[in-house]
C-alpha positions in Angstrom: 0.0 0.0 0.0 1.1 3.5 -1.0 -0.3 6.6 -0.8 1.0 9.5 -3.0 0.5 13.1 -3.4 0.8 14.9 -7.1 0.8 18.1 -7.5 -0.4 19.4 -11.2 -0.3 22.3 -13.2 -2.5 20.7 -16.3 0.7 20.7 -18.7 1.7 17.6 -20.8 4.7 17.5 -18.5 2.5 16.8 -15.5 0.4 14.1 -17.5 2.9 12.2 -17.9 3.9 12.4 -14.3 0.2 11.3 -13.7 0.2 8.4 -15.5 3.7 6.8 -14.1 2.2 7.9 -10.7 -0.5 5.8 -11.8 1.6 3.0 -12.6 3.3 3.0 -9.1 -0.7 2.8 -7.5 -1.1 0.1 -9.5 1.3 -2.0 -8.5 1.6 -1.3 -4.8 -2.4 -1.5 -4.4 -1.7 2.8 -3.5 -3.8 5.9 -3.8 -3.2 8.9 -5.4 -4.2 12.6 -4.1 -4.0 15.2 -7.2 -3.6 19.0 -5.7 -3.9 22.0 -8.0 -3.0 25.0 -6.5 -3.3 28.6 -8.3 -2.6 32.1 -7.1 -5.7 34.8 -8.4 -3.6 37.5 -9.7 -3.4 40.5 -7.3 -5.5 43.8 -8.2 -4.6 47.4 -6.6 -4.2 50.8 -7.5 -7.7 52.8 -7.7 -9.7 50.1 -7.6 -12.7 49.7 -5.2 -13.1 46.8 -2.8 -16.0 45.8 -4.0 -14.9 45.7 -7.4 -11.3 43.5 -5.9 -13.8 41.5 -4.1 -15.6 40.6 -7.2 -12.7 40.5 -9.5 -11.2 37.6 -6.8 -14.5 35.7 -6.7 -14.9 35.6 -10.6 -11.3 34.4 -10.6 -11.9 31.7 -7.9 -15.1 30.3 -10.0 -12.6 30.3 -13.0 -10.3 28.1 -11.5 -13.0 25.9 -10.1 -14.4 25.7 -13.3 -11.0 24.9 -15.1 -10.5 22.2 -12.1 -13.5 20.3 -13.0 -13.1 20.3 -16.7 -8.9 19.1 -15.8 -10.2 16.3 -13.8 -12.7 15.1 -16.4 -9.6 14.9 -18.5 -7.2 13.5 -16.6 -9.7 10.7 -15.4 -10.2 10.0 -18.9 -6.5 10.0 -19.4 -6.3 7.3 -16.8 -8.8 5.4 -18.7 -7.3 5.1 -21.9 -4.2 4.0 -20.6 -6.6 0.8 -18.3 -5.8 2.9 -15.0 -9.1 3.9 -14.0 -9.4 1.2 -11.2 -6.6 3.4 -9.4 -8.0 5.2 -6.3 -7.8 9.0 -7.0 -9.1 12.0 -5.0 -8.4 15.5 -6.9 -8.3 18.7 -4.8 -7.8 22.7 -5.4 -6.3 24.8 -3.5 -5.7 28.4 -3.9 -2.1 29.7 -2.9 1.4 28.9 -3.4 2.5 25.4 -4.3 4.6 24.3 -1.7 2.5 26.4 1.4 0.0 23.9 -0.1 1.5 21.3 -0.5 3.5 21.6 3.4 -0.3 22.1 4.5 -1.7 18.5 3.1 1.2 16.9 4.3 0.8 18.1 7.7 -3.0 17.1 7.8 -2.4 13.3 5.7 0.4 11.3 5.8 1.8 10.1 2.4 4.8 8.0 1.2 5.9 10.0 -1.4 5.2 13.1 -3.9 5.4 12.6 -7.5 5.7 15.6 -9.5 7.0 16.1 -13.4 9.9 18.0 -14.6 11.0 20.0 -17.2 13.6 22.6 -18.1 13.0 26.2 -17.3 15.5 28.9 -16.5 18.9 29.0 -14.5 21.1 26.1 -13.6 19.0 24.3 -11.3 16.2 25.0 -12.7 17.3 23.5 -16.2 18.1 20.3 -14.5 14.5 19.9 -12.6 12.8 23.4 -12.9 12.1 25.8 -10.5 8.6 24.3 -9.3 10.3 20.9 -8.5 13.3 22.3 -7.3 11.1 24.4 -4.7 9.5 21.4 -3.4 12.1 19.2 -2.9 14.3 21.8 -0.5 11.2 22.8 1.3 9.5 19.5 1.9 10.1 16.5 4.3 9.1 13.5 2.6 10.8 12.1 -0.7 9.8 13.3 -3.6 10.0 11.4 -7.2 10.5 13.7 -10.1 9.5 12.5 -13.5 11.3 13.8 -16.8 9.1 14.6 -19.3 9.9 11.8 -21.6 10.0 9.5 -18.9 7.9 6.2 -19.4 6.7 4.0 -16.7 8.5 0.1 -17.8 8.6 -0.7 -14.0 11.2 -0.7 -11.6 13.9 -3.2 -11.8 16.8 -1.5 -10.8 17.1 1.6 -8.3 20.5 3.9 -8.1 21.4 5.3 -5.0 24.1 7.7 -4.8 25.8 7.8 -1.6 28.6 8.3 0.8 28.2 5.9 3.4 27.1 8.1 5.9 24.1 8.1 8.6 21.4 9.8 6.5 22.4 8.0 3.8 21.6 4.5 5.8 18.6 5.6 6.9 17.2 6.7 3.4 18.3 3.3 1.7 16.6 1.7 5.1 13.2 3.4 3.9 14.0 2.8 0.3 14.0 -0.8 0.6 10.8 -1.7 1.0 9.5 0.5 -1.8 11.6 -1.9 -4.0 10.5 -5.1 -2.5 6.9 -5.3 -4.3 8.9 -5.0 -7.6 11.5 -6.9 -6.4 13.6 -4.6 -7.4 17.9 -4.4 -6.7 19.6 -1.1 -5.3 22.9 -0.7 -6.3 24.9 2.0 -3.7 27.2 4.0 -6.0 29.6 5.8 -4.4 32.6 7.7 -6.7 36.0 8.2 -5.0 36.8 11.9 -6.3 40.7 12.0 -6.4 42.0 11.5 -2.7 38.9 11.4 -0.8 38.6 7.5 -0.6 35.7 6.0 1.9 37.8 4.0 5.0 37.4 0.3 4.1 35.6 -0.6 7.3 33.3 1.9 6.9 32.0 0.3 3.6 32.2 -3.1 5.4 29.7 -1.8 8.3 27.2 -1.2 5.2 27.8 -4.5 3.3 27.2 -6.3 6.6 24.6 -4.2 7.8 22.5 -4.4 4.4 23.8 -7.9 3.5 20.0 -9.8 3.7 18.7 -7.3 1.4 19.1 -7.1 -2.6 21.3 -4.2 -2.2 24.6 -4.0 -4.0 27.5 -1.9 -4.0 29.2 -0.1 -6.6 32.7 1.9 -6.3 34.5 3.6 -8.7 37.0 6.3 -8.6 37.7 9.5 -11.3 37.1 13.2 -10.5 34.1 13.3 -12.5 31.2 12.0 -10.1 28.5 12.6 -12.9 30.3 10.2 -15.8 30.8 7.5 -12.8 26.7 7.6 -11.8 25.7 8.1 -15.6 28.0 4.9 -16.2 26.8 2.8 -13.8 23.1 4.0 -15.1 24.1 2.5 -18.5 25.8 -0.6 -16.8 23.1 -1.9 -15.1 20.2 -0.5 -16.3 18.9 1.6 -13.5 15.4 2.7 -13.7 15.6 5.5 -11.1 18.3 7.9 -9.6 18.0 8.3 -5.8 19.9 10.6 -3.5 20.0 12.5 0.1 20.0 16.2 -0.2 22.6 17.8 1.6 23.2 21.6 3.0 25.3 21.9 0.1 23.0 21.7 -3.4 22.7 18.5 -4.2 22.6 19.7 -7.9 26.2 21.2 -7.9 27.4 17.5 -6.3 25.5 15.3 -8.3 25.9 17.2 -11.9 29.3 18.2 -13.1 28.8 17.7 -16.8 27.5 20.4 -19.2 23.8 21.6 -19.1 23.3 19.2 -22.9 24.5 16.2 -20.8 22.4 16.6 -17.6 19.5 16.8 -19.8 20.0 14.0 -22.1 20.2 12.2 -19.3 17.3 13.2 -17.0 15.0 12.9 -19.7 14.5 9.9 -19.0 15.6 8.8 -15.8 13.3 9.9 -12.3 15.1 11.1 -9.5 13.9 10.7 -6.2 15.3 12.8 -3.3 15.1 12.4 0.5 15.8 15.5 2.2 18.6 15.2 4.9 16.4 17.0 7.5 13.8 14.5 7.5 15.7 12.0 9.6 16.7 14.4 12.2 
């Protein structure tokens, strides 16, 4: 059983995202809350109250409107593609995307959020776009971002990028059983970056402590950390990227390589993000 939250903004990019959230209902028997939240644009300036008030409210029935005709579609969506039987509860909201989304949370508890991605503007926001990006560093439970030419072709193989460290346990510890129902390997890639190479016993302490579950352990050394994750993508097929967020953007330590490389590459490959605060 899982229970997901996905925020939309009606875009191809986020129906995509739908349907592989879909996908991941359907074969852990989850549910699936949809939240659309919009932000009525503000009116000042010589205007009477009673005209704002009014203005707002015909806004508000828009949106409610547009909400109803969205979920009409998107159930339809679900239909075509033999997902209908997937338990789905659609909400709107009106305010900022991650106040909302930080306000469900706190009233429901859910295993994950699932939201699509595509490029916008700035680094980071190329890599996952701004939306995303804003979620992830300002939410406490992991998030799945979905490229948007990401297909759902199940979930053999999960990469998790790490350097054998507390948080790091604890993520893969809550990881595991999402990949049991798929029975699914996690393979713990870890780069050696020039002279910083992990003590030996400290890697022992996780082969030992993780040695009953399908987890494996891959360690490579180079200064480029993305061409050694990207590589052992390629090697054993992974199906999805997994990290801890860190103090430090997790962007600038995961991708090194150029802007055209990141993208070719998370087109197509969902990453999915614990926060480090979360297990504080």
């Amino acid at each position: 059983m899982i229970k997901i939250l996905f925020p939309t903004d009606y875009s191809a990019t986020a129906n995509n995202a739908f349907l592989y959230a879909l996908q991941l209902c359907k074969n852990y028997d989850g549910e699936l809350l949809v939240l659309h939240s919009y932000t009525p644009n503000i009116i000042s300036g010589g205007i009477s109250s009673q005209m704002t008030d009014d203005a707002a409210t015909g806004r508000t029935l828009g949106a409610f409107d547009l909400f109803k005709e969205k979920v009409v579609e998107m159930r339809k969506l679900a239909e075509e593609n033999n997902l209908n039987n997937i338990s789905m509860k659609f909400i709107l909201e009106e305010g900022e995307l991650v106040q909302n989304i930080q306000d469900v949370i706190s009233q429901e508890k859910f295993d994950m959020i699932i939201i699509g991605t595509t490029g916008n503007s700035g680094f980071e926001n190329k890599i996952l776009g701004s939306k995303t990006s804003a979620v992830i560093k300002n939410v406490n439970i992991p998030v799945l971002s979905i490229p948007h030419l990401c297909k759902f072709e199940g979930i053999d193989a999960v990469g998790f990028t790490t350097i054998f460290d507390k948080e790091d346990a604890l993520a893969l510890k809550r990881m595991i059983p999402f990949t049991e129902n798929n029975k699914a390997d996690i393979y713990c890639i870890h780069i050696n970056k020039g002279k910083e190479l992990m003590p030996s016993e400290q890697i022992t302490e996780w082969k030992a402590q993780f040695k009953n579950d399908p987890v494996f352990f891959i360690e490579k050394s180079g200064t480029k950390i993305v061409k050694g994750i990207f590589d052992a993508i390629e090697e054993h097929s992974i199906d999805i990227i997994s990290c801890v967020t860190r103090n430090k953007s997790f962007i600038d330590r995961l991708f090194e390589a150029s802007v055209a490389e990141k993208l070719s590459y998370h087109k197509r490959i969902p990453l999915l993000t614990f926060k480090e605060d979360m297990f504080k």
